[in-house]
C-alpha positions in Angstrom: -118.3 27.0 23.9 -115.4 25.5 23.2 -113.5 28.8 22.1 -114.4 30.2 25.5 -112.7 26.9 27.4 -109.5 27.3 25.0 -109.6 31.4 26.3 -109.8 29.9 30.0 -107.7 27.2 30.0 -104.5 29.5 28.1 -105.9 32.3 30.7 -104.7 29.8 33.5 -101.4 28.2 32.0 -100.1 32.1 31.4 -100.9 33.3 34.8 -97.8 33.1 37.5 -98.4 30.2 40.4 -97.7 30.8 43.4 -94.6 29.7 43.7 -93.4 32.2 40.5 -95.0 35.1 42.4 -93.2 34.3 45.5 -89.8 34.6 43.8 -90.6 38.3 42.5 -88.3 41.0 44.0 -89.8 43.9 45.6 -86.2 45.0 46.9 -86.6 48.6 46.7 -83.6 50.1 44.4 -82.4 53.7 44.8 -83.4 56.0 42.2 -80.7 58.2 42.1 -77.7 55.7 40.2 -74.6 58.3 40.4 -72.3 59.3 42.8 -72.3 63.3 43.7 -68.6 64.1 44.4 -68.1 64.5 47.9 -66.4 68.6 47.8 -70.3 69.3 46.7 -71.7 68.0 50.0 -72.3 71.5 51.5 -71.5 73.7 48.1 -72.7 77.0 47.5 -72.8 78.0 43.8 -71.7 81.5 42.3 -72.9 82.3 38.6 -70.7 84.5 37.2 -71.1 86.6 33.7 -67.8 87.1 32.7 -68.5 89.9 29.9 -70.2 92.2 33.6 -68.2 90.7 35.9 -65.5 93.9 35.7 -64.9 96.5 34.0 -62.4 94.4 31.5 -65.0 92.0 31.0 -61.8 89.2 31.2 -61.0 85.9 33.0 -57.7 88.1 34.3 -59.8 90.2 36.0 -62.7 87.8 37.5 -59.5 86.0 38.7 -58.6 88.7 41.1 -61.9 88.4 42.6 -61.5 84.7 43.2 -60.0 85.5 46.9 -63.2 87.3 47.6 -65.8 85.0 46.6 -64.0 82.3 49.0 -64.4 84.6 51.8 -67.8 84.9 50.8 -68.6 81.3 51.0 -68.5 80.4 47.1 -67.7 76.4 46.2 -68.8 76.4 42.5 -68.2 78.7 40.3 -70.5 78.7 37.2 -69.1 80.5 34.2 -71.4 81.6 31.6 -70.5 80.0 28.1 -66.6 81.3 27.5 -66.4 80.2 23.3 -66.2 82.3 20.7 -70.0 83.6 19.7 -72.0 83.6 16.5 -71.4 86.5 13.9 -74.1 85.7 11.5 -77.8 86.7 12.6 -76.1 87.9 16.2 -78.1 89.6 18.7 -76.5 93.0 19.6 -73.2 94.7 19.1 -71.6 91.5 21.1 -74.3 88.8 20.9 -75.0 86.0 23.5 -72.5 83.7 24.9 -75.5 81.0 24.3 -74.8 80.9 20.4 -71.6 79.3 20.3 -69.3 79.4 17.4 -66.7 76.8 18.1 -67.2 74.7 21.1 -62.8 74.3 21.1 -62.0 77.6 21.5 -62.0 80.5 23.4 -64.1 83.8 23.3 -61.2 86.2 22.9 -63.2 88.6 24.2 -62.7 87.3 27.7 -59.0 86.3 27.0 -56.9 83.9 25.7 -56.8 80.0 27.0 -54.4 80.4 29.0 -56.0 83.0 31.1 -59.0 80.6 31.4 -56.8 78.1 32.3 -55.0 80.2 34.8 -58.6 80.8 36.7 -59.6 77.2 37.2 -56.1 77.0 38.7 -56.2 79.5 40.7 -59.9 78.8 41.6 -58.4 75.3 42.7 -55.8 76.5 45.0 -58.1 78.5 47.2 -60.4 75.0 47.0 -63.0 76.3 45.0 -64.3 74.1 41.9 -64.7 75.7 38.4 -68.1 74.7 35.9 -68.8 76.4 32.6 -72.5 76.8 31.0 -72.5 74.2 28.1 -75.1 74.7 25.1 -75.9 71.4 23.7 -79.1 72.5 22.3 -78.0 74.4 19.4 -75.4 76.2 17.8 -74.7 79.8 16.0 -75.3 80.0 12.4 -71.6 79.8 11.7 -70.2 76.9 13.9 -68.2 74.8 11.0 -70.6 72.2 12.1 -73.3 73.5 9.9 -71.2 72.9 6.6 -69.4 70.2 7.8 -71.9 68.3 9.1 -75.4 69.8 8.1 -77.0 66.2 8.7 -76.6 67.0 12.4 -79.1 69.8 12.4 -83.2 70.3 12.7 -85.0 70.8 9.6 -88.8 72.4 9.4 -90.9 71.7 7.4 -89.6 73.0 4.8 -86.3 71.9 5.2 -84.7 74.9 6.3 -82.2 74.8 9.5 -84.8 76.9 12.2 -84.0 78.0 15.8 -85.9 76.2 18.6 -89.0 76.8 17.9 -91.8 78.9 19.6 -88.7 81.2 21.2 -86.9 84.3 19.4 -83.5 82.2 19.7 -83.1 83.7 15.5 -79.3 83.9 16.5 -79.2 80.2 16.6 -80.4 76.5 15.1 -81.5 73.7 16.8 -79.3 70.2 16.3 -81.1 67.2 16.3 -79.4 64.2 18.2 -80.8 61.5 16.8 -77.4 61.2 14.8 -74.8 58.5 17.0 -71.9 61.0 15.4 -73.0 64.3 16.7 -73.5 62.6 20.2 -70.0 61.1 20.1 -68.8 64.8 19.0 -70.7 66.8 22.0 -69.5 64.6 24.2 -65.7 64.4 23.4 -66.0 68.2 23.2 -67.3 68.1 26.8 -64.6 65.4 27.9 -62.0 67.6 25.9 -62.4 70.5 28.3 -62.0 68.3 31.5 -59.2 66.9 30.4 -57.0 70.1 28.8 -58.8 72.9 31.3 -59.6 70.6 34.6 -62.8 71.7 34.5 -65.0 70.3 37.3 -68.5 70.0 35.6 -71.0 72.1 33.5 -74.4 73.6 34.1 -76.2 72.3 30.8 -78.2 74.9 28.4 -82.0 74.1 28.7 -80.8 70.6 29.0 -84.6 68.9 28.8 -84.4 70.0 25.1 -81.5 67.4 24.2 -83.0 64.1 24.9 -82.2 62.1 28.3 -80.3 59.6 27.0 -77.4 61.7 26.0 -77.0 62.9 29.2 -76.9 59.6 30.2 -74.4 58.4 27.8 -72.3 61.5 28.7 -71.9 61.3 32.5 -69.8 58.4 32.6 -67.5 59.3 29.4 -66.9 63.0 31.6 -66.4 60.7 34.4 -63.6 58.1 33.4 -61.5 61.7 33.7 -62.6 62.8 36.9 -65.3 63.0 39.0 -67.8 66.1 37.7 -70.6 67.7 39.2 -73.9 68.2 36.7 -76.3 71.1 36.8 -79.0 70.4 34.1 -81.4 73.9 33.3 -84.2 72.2 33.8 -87.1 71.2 36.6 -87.7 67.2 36.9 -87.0 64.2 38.3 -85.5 61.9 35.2 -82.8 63.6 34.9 -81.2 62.7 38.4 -81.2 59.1 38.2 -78.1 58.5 35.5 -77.1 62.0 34.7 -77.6 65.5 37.1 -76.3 65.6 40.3 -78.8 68.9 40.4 -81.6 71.0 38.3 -83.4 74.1 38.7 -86.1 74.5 41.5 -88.0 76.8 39.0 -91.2 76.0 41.2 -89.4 77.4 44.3 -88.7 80.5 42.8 -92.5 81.0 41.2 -93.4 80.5 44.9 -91.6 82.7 47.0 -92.1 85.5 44.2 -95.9 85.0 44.3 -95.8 85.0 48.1 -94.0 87.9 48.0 -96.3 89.8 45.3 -98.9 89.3 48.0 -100.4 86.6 44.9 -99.9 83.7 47.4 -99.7 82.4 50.8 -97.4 80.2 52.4 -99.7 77.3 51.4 -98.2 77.9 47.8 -95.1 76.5 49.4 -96.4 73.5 51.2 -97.3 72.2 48.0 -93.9 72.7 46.8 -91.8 70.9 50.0 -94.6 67.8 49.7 -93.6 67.9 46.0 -89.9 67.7 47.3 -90.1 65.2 49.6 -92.8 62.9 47.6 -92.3 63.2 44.5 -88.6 63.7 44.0 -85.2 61.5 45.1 -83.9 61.8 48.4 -80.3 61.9 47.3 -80.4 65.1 44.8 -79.7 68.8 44.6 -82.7 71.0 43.5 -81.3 75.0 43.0 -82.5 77.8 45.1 -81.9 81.0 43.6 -83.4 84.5 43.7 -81.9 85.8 40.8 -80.0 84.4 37.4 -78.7 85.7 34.5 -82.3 85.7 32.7 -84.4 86.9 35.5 -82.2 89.8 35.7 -81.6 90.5 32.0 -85.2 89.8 31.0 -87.7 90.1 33.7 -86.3 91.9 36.8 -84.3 92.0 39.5 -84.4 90.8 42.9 -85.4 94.0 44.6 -87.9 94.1 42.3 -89.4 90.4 42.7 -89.5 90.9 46.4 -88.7 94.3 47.6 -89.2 94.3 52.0 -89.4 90.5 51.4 -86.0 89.7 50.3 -83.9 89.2 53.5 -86.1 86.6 54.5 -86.1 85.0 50.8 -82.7 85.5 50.8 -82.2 83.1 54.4 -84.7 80.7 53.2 -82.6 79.7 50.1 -80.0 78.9 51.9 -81.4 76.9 55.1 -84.0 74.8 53.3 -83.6 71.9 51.2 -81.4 72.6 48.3 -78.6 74.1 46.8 -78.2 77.3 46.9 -77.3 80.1 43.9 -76.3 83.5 43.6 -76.1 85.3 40.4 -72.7 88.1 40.5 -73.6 91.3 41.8 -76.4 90.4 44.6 -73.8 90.7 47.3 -73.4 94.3 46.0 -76.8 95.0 46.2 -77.0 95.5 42.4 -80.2 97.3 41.9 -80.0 97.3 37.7 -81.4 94.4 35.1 -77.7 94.2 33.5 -77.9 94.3 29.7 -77.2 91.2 28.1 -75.9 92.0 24.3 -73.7 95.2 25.4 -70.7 95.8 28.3 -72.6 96.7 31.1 -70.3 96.2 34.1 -71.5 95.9 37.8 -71.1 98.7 39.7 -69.1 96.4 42.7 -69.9 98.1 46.1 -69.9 96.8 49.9 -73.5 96.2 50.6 -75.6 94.3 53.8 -77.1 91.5 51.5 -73.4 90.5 50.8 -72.6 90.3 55.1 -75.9 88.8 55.3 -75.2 86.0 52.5 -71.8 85.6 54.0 -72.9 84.5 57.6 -75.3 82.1 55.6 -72.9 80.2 54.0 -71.0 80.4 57.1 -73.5 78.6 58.9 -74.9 76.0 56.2 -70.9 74.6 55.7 -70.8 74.4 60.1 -74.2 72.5 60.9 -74.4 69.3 58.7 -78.5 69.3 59.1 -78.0 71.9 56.5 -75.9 70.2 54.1 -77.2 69.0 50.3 -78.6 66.0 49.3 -78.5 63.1 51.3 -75.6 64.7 53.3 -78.3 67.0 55.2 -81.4 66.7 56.9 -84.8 66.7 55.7 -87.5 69.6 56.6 -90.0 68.6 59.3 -92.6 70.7 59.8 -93.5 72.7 63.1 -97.1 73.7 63.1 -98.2 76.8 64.0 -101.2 79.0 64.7 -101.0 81.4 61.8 -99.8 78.8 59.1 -100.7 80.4 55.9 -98.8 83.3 57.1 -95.8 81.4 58.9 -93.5 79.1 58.0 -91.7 76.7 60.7 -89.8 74.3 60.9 -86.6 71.9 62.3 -83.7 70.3 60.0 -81.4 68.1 62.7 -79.1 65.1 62.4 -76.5 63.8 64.4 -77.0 66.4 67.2 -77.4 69.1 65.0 -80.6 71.0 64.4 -81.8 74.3 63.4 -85.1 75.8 64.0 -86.3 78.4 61.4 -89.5 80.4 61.7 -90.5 82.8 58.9 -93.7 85.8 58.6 -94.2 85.9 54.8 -96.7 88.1 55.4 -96.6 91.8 55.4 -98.6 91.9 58.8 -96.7 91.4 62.6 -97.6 88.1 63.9 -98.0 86.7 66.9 -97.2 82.8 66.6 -97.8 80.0 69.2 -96.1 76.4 68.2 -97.7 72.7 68.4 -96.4 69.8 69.5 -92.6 69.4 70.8 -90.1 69.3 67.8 -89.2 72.7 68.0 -88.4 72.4 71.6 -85.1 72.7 73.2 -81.9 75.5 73.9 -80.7 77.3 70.6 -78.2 80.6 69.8 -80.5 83.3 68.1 -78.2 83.4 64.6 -78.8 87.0 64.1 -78.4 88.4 67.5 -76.2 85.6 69.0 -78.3 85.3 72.0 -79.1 82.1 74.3 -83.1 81.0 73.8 -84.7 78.5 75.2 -88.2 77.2 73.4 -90.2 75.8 75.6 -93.5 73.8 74.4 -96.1 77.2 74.9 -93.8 80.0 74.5 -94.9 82.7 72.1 -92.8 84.4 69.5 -93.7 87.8 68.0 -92.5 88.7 64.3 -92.4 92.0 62.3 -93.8 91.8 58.8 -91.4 89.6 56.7 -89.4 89.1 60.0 -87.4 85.9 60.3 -85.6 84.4 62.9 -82.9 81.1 62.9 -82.1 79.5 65.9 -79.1 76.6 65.8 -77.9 74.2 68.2 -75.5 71.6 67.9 -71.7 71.5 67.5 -69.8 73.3 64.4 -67.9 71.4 62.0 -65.5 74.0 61.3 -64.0 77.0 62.2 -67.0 78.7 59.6 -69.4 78.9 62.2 -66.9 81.4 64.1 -68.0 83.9 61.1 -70.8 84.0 62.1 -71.5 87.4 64.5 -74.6 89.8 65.0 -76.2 90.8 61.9 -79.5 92.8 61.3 -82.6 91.8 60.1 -83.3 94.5 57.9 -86.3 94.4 56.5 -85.8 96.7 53.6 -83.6 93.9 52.0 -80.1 96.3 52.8 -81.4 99.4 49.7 
C-alpha cells in the first residue's frame, strides 16, 4: 500500500501545474530554416551532359550555346560532374562522370579550367546561374583519397572497400562519413569551387545516401561565400529545413508516366498534390521533369514514357507547383536513349516541343501565381464532372491567376465545372483568344487535349513571347 502512495504522490509532484502548462509555446515555427536566393524565384533548370552536349563534347562548345538556352527560358544550368573520372574498374571506353577521380580538377576531356571557368562567366553575363552535379557518396577506385586516407571509406564485412551496395556501381566505393575529417574535406572541396569558379550551387549525387547532417553542416560553410542554390537527388521532406532549397519529385514523374501508360487515372495524382500541400513545406522547390540523364540512358525516353501524352505532360511541369527541368536535347525532339559510357552527341535540330517549352517559360517568369516556392501560388482545385479523367484547377495571387484544364485520358471529354473559382475573363495561351468562363459553360477536349487560360498583368516583357502555338497532340514527332 504504501509503495502505491509513494508511485502517486511522485506521479503528482512530476506532473506540470497549471500555471507551467500555461507558459508552454505553441508558436508555430517555419520548417523551412534557409533562405532560397531570390534569382531562383521563378527559375527554370537546364541539365546539361557535357560529353553529348556537341559534337566536341567541351565546355568551349556548350558555351556557344549559352545565348540559346537564354532565349529558351533557361536560369540554372546543371552540369553533370566535370572532374577527372576513374581509370581503375571504369565502366566503358570513357566511364561515368559519377566516379570521380580528383574532386580539384578538371576532366580534360571537356577542357581545361579555364574553359570551365570561361562558361560560368559567360553564363553570368547573359544572367544565367551555373550548378555542377557533386558526388559525395563515393569515389573512383583511384581518387588519392583511398591511399591517403583509407579510414574515410566503407568496409564489408570483410573488410574490403565495396561500392554501394545492392547497385552495380563496381566502378566506385562508398565513403563512410562518420569521420569529422572527411566531412571537413568534402566540404572545403565544395566551398573551393565557389570561391575559385563562382559556381552558384550543386545538384548533390543521390544525396539521401550521405547522412543529413552534413548537408546541414555544409550549407552555411558554401554560404559564408555566396549565396547557393541546393538541389539534393532525392524525394523527402528533411532535407529542406537546413540544407536543399529543392529535391526530386520522383513521385510526380511515376504519376504522370502511369497515367500516361493508361496504368492510372488522374486520382494517382490527387494523391500526390495532397502529399504536396500536406505533407511537405510551403516554402520549397520539388523538381518536375520528364526526362534526366538516367531515364534516358537507362530506361527510356520521353516519347516513349508518354507518346500522344507528352505536350500536355510537358505544360503541366511547368504550370503546377514546382520547379521545372529539362534534360539537353528535349527541345530538339531527341527521340534516342543517349549512351552514357561512349560519345554519343545529340543530333541538335529545330523541333515544336522546343517553341512549345519556350512560350512556357515565357509565361511562368510573366504571371507570379506561377512562380517557385513561396514566391507563387498554391493549386486549388476546380471540380469537375469527369474528374478521374480531368484535371482543373486555378493558381492566382496578387491579381494574377491562371486557369489550367487537362484530358489525361485518351477519350474526348466533355467537362462541366463546379462552383465559381474558375470563373472570370482569361486569354486562351495557345490561341491567344479572349474567353470568358462563366459558372455553367461547357468545355469540350480532344484526347490528351489541354488548354491554359491566364489573366492578370505581366511582370515582364516575357509574356510578349508568348504567340499562337499548337496543341499537337503527337508531342511535335
Amino acid at each position: 500500500m504504501w509503495k502505491g502512495t509513494f508511485l502517486l504522490c511522485m506521479a503528482l509532484w512530476a506532473a506540470p501545474s497549471p500555471a507551467q502548462t500555461m507558459t508552454a509555446d505553441f508558436t508555430p515555427r517555419p520548417y523551412v530554416r534557409i533562405t532560397h536566393p531570390e534569382w531562383s524565384k521563378d527559375a527554370v533548370i537546364y541539365q546539361l551532359n557535357t560529353r553529348q552536349f556537341s559534337p566536341e563534347g567541351t565546355f568551349k562548345a556548350a558555351e556557344k550555346q549559352l545565348p540559346r538556352l537564354k532565349a529558351l527560358g533557361i536560369d540554372i544550368v546543371w552540369l553533370m560532374p566535370v572532374q577527372p573520372i576513374g581509370v581503375r574498374n571504369r565502366k566503358g571506353t570513357l566511364g561515368s562522370p559519377y566516379s570521380v577521380r580528383d574532386y580539384f580538377g578538371v576532366n580534360p576531356e571537356f577542357g581545361s579550367p579555364q574553359d570551365l571557368k570561361d562558361f560560368t562567366a559567360a553564363a553570368h553575363k547573359l544572367g544565367m546561374r551555373v550548378i555542377l552535379d557533386w558526388v559525395a557518396n563515393h569515389t573512383a577506385w583511384d581518387n588519392p583519397l583511398v591511399t591517403e586516407h583509407p579510414e574515410w571509406y566503407a568496409r564489408d564485412w570483410k573488410g574490403d572497400f565495396h561500392p554501394t551496395p545492392w547497385w552495380d556501381w563496381h566502378d566506385i566505393i562508398d565513403l563512410d562519413y562518420s569521420h569529422p575529417e572527411l566531412r571537413r574535406y568534402m566540404a572545403d572541396a565544395m566551398r573551393y569551387w565557389v570561391e575559385e569558379y563562382d559556381i552558384d550551387g550543386f545538384r548533390c549525387d543521390v544525396a539521401g545516401f550521405v547522412p543529413l547532417d552534413f548537408w546541414e553542416q555544409l550549407r552555411p560553410h558554401l554560404e559564408t561565400v555566396k549565396p547557393v542554390f541546393l538541389l539534393g537527388e532525392w524525394e523527402g521532406r528533411d532535407l529542406h529545413a537546413r540544407s536543399f532549397d529543392a529535391t526530386y519529385a520522383w513521385s510526380w514523374y511515376d504519376a504522370v508516366h502511369q497515367i500516361a501508360q493508361g496504368k492510372a487515372d488522374v486520382n494517382k495524382l490527387y494523391v500526390y498534390y495532397s502529399w504536396n500541400e500536406k505533407y511537405y513545406p510551403r516554402n520549397i522547390f520539388r523538381m518536375l521533369h520528364l526526362s534526366n540523364h538516367d531515364l534516358n540512358a537507362w530506361e527510356r525516353t520521353e516519347f516513349e514514357a508518354f507518346g500522344d501524352a507528352l505536350p500536355a505532360f510537358m505544360a503541366l511541369s511547368v504550370i503546377s507547383e514546382g520547379i521545372p527541368m529539362i534534360y539537353n536535347g528535349q527541345e530538339a525532339g531527341n527521340t534516342r536513349r543517349l549512351a552514357f559510357f561512349e560519345k554519343d552527341p545529340i543530333q541538335w535540330q529545330e523541333h515544336p516541343n522546343g517553341e512549345l517549352y519556350r512560350k512556357l517559360f515565357a509565361l511562368k517568369k510573366a504571371n507570379p501565381s506561377l512562380w517557385n516556392a513561396g514566391w507563387g501560388a498554391r493549386m486549388q482545385k476546380v471540380p469537375n464532372n469527369a474528374e478521374q479523367q480531368v484535371l482543373s484547377f486555378v493558381r492566382q495571387q496578387d491579381g494574377n491567376k491562371i486557369f489550367a484544364v487537362f484530358n489525361l485520358s485518351d477519350k474526348p471529354q466533355s467537362i462541366v465545372f463546379k462552383e465559381t473559382l474558375h470563373s472570370g475573363e482569361y486569354t486562351d495561351f495557345l490561341s491567344g483568344a479572349s474567353v470568358s468562363f462563366p459558372m455553367t459553360q461547357k468545355l469540350a477536349l480532344a484526347p490528351w487535349q489541354y488548354r491554359i487560360f491566364v489573366s492578370g498583368t505581366p511582370q515582364h516583357s516575357g509574356m510578349a513571347a508568348i504567340s499562337v502555338v499548337e496543341n499537337q497532340s503527337d508531342g511535335g514527332s
